[in-house]
Backbone bond lengths (Angstrom), bond angles and torsions (degrees), N, CA, C in turn:
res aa  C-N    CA-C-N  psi(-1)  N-CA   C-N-CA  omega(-1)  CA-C   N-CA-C  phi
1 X - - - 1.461 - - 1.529 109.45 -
2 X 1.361 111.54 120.70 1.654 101.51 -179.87 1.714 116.44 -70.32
3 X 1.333 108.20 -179.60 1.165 111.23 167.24 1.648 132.95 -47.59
4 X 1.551 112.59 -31.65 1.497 104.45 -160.48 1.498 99.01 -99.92
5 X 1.853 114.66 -38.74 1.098 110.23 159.04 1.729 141.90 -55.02
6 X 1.393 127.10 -23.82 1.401 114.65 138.17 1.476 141.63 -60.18
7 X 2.147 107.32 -11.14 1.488 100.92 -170.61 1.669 81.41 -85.75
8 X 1.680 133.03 -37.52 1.249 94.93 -163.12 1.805 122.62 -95.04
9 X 1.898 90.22 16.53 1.534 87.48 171.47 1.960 99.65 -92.01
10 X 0.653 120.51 -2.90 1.718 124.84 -179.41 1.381 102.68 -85.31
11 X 1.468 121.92 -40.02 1.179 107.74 -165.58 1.559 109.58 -102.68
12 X 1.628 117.34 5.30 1.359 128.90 163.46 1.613 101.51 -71.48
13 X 0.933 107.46 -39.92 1.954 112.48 -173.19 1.383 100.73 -63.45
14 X 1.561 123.62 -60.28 1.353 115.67 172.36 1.330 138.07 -47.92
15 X 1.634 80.78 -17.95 2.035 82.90 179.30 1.493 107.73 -81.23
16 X 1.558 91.53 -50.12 2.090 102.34 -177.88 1.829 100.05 -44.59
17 X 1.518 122.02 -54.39 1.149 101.42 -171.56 1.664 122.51 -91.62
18 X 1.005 134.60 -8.15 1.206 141.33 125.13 1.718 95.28 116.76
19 X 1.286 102.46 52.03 1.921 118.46 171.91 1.420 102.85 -170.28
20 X 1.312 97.24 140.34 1.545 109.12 149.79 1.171 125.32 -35.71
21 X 1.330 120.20 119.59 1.195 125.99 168.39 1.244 122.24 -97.53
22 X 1.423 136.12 -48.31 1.214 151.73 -155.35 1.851 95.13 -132.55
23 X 1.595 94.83 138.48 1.963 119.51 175.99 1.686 96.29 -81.14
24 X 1.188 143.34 114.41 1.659 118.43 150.78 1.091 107.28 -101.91
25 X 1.584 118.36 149.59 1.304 137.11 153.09 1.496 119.94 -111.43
26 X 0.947 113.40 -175.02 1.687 121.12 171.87 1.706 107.42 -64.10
27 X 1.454 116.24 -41.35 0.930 117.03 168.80 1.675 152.62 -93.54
28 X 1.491 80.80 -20.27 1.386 112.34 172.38 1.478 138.20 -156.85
29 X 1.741 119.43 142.02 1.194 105.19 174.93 1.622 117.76 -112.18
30 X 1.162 110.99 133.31 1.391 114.85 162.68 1.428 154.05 -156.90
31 X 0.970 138.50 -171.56 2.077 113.81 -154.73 1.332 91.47 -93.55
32 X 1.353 73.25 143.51 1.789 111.50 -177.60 1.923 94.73 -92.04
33 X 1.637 115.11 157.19 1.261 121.74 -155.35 1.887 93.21 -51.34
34 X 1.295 111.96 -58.30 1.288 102.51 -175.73 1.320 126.55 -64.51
35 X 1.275 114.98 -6.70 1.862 116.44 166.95 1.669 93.41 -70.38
36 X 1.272 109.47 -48.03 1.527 89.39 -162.23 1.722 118.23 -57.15
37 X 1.071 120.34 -42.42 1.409 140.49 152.05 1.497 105.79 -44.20
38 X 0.902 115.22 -72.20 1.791 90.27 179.70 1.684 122.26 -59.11
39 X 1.412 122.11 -23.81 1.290 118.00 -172.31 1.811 89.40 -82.56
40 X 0.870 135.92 -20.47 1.304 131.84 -164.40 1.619 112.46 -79.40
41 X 1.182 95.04 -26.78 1.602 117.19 -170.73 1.810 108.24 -96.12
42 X 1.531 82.22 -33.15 1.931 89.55 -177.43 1.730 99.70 -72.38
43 X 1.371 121.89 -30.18 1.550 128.42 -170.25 1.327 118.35 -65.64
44 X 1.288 95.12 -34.06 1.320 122.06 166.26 1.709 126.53 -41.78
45 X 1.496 102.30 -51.24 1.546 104.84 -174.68 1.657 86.35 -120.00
46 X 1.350 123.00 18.21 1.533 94.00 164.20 1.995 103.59 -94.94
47 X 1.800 103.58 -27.87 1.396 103.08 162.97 1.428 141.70 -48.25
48 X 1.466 100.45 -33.14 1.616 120.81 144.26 1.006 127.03 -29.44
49 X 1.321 133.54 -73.42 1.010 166.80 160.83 1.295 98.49 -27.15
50 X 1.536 112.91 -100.42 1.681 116.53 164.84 1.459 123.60 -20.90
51 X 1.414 125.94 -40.16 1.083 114.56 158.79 1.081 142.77 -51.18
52 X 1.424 100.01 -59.41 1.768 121.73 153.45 1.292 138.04 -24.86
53 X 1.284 110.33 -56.61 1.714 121.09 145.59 1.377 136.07 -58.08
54 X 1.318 104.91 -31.47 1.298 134.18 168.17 2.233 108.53 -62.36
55 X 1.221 100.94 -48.51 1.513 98.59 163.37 1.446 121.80 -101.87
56 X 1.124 133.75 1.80 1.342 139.36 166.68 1.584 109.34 -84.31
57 X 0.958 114.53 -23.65 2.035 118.96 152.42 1.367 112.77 -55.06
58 X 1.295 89.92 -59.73 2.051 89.29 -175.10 1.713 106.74 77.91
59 X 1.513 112.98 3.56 1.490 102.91 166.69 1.323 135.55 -116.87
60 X 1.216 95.22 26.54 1.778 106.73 -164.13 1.300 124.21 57.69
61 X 1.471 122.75 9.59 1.226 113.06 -169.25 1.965 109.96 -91.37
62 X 1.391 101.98 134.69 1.686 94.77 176.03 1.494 82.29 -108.80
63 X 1.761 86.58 155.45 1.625 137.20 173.42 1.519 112.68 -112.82
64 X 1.067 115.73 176.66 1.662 148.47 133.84 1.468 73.93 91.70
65 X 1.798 116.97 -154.57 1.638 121.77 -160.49 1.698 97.59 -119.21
66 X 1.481 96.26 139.38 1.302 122.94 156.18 1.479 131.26 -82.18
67 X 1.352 125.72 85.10 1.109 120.68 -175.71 1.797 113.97 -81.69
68 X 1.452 127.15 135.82 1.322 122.79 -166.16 1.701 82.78 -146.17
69 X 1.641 99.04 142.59 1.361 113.09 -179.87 1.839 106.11 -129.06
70 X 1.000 119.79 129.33 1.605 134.83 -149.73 1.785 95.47 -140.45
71 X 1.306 120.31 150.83 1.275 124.89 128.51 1.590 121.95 -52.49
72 X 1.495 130.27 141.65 1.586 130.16 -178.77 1.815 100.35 -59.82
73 X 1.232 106.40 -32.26 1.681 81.15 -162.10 1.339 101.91 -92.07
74 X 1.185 123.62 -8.74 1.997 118.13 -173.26 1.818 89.08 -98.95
75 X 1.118 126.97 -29.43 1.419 119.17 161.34 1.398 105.89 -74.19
76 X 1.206 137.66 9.96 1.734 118.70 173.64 1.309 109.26 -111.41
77 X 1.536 94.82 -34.07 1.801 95.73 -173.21 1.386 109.77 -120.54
78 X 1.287 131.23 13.53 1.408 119.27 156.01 2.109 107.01 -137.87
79 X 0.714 121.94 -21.54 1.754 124.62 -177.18 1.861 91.40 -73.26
80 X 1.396 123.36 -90.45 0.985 141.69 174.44 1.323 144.38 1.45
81 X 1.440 92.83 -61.58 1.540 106.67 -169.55 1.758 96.22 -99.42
82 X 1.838 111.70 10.73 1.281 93.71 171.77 1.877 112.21 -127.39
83 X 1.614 73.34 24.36 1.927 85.98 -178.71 1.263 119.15 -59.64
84 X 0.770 137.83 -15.08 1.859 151.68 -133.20 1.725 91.20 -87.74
85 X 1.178 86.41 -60.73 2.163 92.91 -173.90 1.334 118.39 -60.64
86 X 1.626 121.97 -18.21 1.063 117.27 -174.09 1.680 109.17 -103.91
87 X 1.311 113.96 -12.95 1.055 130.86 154.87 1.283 145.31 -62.86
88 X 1.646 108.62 -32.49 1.427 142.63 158.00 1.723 112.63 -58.79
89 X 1.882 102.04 -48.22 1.726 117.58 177.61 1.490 90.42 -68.40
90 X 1.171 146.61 -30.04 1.732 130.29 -152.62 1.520 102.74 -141.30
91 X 0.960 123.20 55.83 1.874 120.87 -178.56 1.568 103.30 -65.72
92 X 1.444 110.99 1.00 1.871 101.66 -178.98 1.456 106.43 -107.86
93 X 1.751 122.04 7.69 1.659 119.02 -157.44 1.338 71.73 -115.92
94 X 1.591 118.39 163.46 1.693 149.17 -144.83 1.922 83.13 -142.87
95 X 1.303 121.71 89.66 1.724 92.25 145.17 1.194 137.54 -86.31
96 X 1.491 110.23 142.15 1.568 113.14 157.02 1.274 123.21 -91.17
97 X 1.101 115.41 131.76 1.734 118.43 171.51 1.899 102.19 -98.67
98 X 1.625 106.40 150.81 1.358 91.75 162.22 1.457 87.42 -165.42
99 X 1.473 98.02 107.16 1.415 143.75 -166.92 1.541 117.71 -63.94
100 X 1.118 137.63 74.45 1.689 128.67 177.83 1.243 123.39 -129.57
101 X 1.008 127.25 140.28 1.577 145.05 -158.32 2.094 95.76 -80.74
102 X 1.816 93.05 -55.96 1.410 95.58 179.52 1.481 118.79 -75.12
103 X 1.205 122.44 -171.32 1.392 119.50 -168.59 1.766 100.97 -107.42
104 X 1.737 84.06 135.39 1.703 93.38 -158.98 1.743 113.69 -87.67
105 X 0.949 111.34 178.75 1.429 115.44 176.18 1.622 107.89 -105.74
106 X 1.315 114.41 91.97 1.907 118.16 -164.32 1.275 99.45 -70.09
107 X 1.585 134.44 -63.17 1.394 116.01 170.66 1.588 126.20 -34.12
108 X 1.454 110.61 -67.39 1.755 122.47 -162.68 1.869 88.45 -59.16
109 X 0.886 120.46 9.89 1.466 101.25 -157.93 1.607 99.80 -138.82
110 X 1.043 115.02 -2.84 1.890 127.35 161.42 1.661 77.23 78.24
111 X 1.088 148.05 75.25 1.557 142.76 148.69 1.327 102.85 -85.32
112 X 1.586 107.39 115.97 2.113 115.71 149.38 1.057 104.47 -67.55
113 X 1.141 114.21 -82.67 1.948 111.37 -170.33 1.183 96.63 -104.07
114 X 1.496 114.50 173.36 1.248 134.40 159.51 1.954 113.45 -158.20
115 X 1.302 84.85 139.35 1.706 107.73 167.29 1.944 113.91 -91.23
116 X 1.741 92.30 116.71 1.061 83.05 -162.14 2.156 91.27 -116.39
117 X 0.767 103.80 -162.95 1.874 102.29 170.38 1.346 107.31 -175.29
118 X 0.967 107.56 128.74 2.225 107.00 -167.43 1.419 98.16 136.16
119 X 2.009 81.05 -166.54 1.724 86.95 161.58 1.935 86.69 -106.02
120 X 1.864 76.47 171.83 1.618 115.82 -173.81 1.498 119.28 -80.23
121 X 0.999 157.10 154.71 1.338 159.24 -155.21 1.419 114.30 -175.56
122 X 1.516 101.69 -14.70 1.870 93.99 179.24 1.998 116.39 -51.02
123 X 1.528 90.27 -165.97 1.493 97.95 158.66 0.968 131.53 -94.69
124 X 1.550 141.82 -159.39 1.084 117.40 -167.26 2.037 101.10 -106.14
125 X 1.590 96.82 16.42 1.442 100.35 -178.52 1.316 93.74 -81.72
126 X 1.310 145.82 13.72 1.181 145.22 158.75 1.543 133.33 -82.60
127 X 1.098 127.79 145.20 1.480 110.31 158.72 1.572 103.75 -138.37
128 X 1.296 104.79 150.43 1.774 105.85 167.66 1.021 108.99 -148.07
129 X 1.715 99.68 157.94 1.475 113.49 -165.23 1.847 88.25 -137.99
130 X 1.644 96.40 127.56 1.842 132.63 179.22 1.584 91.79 -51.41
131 X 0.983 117.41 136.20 1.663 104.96 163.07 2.028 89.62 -156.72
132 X 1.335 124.44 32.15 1.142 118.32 143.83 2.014 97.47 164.88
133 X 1.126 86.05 -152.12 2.046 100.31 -151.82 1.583 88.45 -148.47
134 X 1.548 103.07 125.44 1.662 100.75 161.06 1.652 96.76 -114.63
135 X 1.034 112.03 134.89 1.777 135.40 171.97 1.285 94.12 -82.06
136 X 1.794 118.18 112.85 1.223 113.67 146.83 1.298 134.54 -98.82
137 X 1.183 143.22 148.82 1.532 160.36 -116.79 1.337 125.47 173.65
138 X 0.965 109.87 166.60 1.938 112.39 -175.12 1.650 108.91 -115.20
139 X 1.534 92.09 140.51 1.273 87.46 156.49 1.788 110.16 -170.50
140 X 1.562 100.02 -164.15 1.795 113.65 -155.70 0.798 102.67 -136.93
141 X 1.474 117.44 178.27 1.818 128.88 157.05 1.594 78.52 -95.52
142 X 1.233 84.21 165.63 1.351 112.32 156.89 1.952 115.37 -72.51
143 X 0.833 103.39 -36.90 1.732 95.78 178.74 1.430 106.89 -85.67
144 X 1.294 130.88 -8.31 1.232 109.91 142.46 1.141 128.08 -54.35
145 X 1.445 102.69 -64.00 1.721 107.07 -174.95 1.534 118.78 -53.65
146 X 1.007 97.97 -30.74 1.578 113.40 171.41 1.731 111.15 -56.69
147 X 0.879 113.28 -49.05 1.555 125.55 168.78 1.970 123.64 -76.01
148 X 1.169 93.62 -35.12 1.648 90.17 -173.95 1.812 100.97 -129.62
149 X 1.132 107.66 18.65 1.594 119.49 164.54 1.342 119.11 74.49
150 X 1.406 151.10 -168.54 1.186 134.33 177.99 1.238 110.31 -114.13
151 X 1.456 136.49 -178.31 1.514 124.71 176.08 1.747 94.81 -111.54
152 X 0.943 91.70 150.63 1.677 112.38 171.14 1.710 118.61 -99.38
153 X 0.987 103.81 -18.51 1.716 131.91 177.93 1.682 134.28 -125.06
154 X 1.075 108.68 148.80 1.778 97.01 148.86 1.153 121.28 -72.58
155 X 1.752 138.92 -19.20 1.060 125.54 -165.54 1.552 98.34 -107.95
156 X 1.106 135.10 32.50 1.379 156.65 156.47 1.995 125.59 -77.81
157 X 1.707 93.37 -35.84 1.186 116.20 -158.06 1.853 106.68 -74.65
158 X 1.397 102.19 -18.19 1.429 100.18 -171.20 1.954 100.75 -75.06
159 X 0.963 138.97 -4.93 1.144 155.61 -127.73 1.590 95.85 -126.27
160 X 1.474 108.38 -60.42 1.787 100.75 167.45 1.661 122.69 -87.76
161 X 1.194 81.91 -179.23 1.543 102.30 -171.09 1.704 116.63 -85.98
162 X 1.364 104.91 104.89 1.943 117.93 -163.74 1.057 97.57 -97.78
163 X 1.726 112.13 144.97 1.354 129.70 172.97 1.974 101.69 -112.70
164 X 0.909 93.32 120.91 1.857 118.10 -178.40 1.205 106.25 -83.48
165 X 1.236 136.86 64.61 1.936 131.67 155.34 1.544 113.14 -61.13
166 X 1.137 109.63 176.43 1.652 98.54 173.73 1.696 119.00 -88.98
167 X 1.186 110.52 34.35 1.878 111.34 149.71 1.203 107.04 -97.54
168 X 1.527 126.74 -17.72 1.430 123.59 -170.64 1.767 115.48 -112.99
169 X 1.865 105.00 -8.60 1.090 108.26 -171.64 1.968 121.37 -66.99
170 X 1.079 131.46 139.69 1.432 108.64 163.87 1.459 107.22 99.41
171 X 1.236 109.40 7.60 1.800 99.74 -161.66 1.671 92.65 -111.10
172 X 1.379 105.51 156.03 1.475 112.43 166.57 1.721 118.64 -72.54
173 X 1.667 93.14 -46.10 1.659 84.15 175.94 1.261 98.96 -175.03
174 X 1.486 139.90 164.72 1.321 141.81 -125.78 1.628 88.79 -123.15
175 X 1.091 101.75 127.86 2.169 96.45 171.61 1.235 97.20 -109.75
176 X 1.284 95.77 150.10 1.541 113.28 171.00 1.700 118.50 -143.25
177 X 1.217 99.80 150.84 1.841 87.78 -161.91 1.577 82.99 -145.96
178 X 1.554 101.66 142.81 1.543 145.78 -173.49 1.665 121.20 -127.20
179 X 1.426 137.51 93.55 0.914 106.23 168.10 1.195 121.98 83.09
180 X 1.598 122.50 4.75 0.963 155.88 -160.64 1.817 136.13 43.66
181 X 1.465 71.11 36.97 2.025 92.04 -174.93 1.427 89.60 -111.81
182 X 1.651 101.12 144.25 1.857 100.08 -171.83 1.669 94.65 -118.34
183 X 0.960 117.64 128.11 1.699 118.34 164.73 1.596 111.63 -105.53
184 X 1.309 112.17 157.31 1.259 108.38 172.75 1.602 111.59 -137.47
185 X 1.177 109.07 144.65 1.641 106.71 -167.03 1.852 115.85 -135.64
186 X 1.588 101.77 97.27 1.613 101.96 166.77 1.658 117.04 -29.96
187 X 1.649 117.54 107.12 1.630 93.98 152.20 1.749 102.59 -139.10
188 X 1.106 130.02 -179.72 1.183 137.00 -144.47 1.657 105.26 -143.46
189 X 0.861 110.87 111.99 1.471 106.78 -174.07 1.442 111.58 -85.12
190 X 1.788 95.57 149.76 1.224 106.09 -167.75 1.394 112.79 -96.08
191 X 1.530 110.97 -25.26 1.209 118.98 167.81 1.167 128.69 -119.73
192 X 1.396 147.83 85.71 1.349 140.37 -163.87 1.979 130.44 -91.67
193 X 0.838 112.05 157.10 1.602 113.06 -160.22 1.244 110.42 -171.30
194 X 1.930 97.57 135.23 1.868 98.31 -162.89 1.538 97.27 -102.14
195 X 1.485 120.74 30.23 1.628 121.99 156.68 1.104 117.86 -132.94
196 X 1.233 109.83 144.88 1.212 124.23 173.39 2.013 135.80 -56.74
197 X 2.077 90.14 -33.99 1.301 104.77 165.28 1.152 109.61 -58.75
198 X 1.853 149.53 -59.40 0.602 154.55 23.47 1.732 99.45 142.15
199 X 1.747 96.08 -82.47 1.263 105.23 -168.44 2.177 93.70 -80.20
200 X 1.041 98.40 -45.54 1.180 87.00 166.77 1.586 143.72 -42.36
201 X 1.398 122.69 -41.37 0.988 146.00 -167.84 1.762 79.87 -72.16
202 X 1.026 115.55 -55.67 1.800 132.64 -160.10 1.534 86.60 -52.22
203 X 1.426 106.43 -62.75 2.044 103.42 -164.66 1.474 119.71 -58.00
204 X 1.801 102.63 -15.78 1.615 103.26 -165.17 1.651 82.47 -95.17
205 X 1.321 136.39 -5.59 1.719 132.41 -160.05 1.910 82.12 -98.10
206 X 0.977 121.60 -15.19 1.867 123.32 176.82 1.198 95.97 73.84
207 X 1.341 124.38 62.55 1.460 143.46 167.59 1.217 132.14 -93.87
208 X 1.750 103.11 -18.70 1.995 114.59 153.93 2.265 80.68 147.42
209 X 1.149 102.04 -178.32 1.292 131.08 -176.69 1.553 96.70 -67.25
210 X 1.810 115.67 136.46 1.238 97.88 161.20 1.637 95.49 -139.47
211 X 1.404 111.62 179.30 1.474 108.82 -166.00 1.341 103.51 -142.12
212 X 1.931 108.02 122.75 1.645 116.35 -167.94 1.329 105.76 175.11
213 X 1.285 118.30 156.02 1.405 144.91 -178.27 1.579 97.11 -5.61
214 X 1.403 124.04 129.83 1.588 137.94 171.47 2.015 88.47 -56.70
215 X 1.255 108.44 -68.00 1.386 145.48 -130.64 2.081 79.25 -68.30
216 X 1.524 105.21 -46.07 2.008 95.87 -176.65 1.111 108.39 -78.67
217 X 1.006 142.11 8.02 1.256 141.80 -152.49 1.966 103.19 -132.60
218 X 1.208 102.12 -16.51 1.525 107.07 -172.02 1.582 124.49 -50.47
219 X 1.554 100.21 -33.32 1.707 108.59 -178.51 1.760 101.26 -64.87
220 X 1.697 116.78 -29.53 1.164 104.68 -160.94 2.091 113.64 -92.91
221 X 1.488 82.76 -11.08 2.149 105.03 -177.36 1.533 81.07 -67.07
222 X 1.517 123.74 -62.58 1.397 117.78 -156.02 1.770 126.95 -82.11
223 X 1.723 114.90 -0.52 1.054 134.93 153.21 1.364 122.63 -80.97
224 X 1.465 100.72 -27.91 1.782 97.35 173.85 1.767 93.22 89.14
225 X 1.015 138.23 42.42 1.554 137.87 -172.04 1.637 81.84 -120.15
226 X 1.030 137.06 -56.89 1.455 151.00 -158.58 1.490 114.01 -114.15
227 X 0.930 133.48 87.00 2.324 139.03 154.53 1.300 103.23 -67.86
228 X 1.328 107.74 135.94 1.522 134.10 161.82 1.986 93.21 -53.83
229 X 1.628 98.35 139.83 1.673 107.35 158.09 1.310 95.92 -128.50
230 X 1.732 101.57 143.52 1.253 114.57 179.30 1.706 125.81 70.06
231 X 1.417 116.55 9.52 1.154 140.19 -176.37 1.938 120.06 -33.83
232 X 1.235 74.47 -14.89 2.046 100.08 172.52 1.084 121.06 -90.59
233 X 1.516 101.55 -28.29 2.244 106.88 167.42 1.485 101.48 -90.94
234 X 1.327 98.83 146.19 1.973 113.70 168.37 1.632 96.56 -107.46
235 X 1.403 100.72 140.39 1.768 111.45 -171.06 1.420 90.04 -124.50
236 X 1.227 144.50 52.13 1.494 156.61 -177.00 1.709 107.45 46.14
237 X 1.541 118.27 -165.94 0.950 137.41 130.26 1.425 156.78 -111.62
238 X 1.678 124.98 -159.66 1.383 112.82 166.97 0.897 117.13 -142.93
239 X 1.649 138.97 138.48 1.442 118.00 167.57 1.138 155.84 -37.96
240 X 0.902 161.07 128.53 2.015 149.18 177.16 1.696 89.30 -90.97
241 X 1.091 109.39 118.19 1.809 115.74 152.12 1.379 128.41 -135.55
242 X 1.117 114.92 159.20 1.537 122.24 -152.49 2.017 89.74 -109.74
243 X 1.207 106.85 124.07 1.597 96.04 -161.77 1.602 87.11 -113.40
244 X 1.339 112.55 131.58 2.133 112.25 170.18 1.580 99.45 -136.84
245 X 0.995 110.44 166.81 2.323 118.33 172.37 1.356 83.22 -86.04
246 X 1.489 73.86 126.04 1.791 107.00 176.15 1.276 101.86 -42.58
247 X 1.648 97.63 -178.42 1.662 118.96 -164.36 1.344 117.83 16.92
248 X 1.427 115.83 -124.43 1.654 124.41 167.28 1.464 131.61 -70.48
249 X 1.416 108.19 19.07 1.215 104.68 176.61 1.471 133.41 -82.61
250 X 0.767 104.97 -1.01 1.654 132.06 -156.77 1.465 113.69 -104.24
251 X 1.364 124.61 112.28 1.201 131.74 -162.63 1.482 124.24 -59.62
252 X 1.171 157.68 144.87 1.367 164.97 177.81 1.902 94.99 -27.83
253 X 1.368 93.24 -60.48 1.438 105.77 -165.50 1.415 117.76 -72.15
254 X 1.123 103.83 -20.89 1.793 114.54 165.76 1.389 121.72 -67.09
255 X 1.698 116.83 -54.04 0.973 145.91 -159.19 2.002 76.41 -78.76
256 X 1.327 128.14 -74.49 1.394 114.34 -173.32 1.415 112.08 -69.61
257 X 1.033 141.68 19.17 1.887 129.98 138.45 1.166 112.33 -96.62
258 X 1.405 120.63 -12.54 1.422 94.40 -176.43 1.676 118.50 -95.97
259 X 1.486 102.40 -8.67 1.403 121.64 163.67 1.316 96.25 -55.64
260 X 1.418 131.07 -74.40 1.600 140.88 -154.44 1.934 111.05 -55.52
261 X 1.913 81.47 -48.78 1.642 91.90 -172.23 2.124 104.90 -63.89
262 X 0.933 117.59 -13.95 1.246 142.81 -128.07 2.012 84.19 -103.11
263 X 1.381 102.69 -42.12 1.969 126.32 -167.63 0.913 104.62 -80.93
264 X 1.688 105.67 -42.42 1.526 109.72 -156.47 1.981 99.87 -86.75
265 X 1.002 90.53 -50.76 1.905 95.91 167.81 1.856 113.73 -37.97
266 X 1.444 120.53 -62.32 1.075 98.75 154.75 1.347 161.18 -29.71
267 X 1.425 82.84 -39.78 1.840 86.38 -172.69 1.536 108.12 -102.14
268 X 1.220 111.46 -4.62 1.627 117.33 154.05 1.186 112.03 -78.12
269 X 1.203 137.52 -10.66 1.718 156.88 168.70 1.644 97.32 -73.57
270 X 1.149 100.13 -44.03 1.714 85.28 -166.18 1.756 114.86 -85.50
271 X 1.742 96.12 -4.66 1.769 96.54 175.79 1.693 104.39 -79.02
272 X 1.431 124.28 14.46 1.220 122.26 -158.66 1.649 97.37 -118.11
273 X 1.199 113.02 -29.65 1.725 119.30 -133.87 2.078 77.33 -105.53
């Protein structure tokens, strides 16, 4: 559909329903409070629909596109490299990935599922279901430590050189608890970065200590590129959840990856535990 023919099928819809739907600018278009509410409601009976076809086959097979929204590094090193099987089950479904470090907009952005890790903030057109825990923790190369020594403490840490990804970005100061005594320790990063690939790549380059997900970092614990520091303090965790529109909203094909994505997350859970 070209450009001019969707503005005047968009703006036929606005007339039939008799509100703004969509903000334009020069640069951008996007839903106005009541678009969001109507697309939420329209998803609703287009999932219907999809369903409908979806059992009038009678072969299990899903079609049309899967859109899934991930952070880049939990989509690089755990979604990804285990797509193959679910791809093999559905050779007729199209995925989309749409890859962001920051936190996305799942409506404005046509999201089926999404992988989220934190806490939650959506609406309540959401629902999610826990399907694991990333342990965050510190760590180095070794030729750092080798060079600027190791810490024996948290209150050591202000002293080296920190890499800031976004598990570490934004925070006042890092707690850590022993034994069930919690300390907390101001440090200031020396190097900061709004990815996760990113800051990592930086800690294995022996660029100073950085602090983030056990679980992204795993290819580099088990190469020996990356050692746990401080491996005796716990710095909490975060959830892994599988985020879809509540109840029936949620497409055949959503509802079956997030089962799969849902298996496969586990048992990468259990190389940890």
């Amino acid at each position: 559909m070209t450009q001019p023919t969707a503005s005047r099928t968009l703006a036929a819809l606005e007339k039939k329903v008799g509100t703004a739907l969509f903000t334009r600018t020069t640069r951008a278009v996007t839903l106005t409070e009541a678009g969001v509410d109507y697309l939420a409601r329209v998803e609703v009976i287009l999932a219907f629909l999809d369903e409908a076809d979806h059992a009038a086959r009678g072969t299990g097979e899903l079609r049309g596109i899967l859109r899934v929204a991930a952070s880049t590094s939990f989509a690089v090193r755990t979604v990804i490299p285990r797509l193959q099987a679910f791809k093999d089950k559905h050779p007729q479904l199209r995925l989309e990935f749409v890859l962001n470090d920051e936190k996305q907009d799942l409506i404005g952005e046509g999201v089926d599922v999404a992988l989220r890790i934190g806490a939650l903030t959506d609406s309540l057109t959401w629902t999610a279901k826990k399907v694991g825990v990333v342990r965050r923790v510190l760590a180095a190369s070794p030729a750092y430590l080798e060079r600027a020594g190791t810490p024996t403490s948290p209150a050591e840490l202000p002293r080296h050189s920190i890499i800031a990804g976004p598990a570490g970005r934004g925070m006042e100061g890092w707690a850590f608890t022993k034994y069930g005594k919690t300390t907390s320790v101001r440090v200031e990063g020396r190097l900061l970065l709004n990815g996760g690939e990113g800051a990592t790549a930086a800690a294995v380059a022996g660029l100073g200590i950085i602090s983030a997900g056990e679980l992204g970092m795993l290819r580099e614990f088990q190469s020996g590129q990356l050692v746990r520091v401080l491996p005796e303090w716990k710095m909490g965790s975060a959830d892994i959840n599988v985020v879809l529109p509540a109840g029936r909203a949620a497409k055949p094909s959503a509802r079956a990856f997030s089962d799969f994505i849902s298996a496969e997350i586990r048992k990468q859970q259990a190389l940890l535990d």
